[in-house]
C-alpha positions as CSV (number, residue, x, y, z in Angstrom):
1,X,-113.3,-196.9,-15.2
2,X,-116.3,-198.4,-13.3
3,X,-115.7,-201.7,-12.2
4,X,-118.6,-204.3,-14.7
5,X,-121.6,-205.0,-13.0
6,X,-122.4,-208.9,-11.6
7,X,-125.2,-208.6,-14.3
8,X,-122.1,-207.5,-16.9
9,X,-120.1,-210.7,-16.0
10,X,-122.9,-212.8,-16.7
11,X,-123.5,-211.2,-19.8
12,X,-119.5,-211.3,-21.0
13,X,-119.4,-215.1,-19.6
14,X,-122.4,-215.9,-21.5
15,X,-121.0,-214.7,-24.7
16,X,-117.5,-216.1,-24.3
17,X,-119.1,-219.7,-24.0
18,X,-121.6,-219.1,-27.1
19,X,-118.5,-218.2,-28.5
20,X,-116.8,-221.4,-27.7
21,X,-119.0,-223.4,-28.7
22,X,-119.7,-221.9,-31.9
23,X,-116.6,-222.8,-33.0
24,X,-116.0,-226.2,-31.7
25,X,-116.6,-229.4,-33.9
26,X,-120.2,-229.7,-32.4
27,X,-121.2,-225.9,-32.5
28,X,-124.4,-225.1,-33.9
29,X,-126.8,-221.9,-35.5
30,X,-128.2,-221.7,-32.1
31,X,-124.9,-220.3,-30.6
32,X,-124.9,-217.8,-33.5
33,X,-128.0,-216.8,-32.5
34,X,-128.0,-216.6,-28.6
35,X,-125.1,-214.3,-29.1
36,X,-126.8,-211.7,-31.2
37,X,-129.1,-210.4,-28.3
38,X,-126.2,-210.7,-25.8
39,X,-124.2,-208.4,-28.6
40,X,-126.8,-206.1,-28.9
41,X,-127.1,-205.2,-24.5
42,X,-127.1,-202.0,-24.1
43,X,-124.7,-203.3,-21.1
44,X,-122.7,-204.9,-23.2
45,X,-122.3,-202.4,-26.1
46,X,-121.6,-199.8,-23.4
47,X,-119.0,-201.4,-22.0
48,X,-117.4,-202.5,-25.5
49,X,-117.8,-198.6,-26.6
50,X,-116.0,-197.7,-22.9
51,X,-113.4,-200.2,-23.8
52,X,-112.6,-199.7,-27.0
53,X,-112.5,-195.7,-26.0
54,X,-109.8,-196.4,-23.8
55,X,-107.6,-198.5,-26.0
56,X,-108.4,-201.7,-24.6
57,X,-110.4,-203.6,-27.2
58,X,-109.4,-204.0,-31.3
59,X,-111.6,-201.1,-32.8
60,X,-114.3,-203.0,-34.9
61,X,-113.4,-202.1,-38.7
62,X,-116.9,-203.1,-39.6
63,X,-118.8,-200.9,-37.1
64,X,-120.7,-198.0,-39.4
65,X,-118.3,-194.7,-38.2
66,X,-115.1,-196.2,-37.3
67,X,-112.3,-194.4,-38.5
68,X,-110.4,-197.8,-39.7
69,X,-114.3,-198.4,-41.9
70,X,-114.0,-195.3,-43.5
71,X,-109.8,-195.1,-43.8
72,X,-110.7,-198.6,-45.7
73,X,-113.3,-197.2,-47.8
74,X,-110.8,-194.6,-48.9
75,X,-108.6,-197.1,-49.7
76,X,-111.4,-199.2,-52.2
77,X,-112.4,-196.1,-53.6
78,X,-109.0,-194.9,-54.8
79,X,-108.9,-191.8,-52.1
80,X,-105.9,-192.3,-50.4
């Protein structure tokens, strides 16, 4: 694995601190909404694919093709 780009750390810093402050006391929509271009990096998303690949991240159950998404849409439809 490639060690993240300076422009990566920002990026990952930046969302941890929307993060944050989203979900203090004082947070506001704005935090919500400076996150979803952040999110949606192609940086970012590379990195969280690499990551999650590797083992090292929670594998997103709502992400459209995740194995866990379709496993629990199995499960709701009476499949398994």
């Amino acid at each position: 694995m490639d060690s993240p780009s300076l422009s990566l750390l920002v990026k990952l810093g930046s969302i941890a601190v929307h993060v944050d402050e989203m979900l203090s006391p004082l947070g506001h929509g704005w935090d919500k909404e400076a996150l979803k271009p952040l999110l949606a990096d192609p940086e970012v998303t590379a990195w969280i694919e690499q990551m999650t690949d590797e083992g090292m991240l929670p594998v997103q159950r709502w992400k459209k093709g995740s194995k866990v998404r379709k496993a629990l849409e199995d499960i709701r439809a009476g499949r398994r």
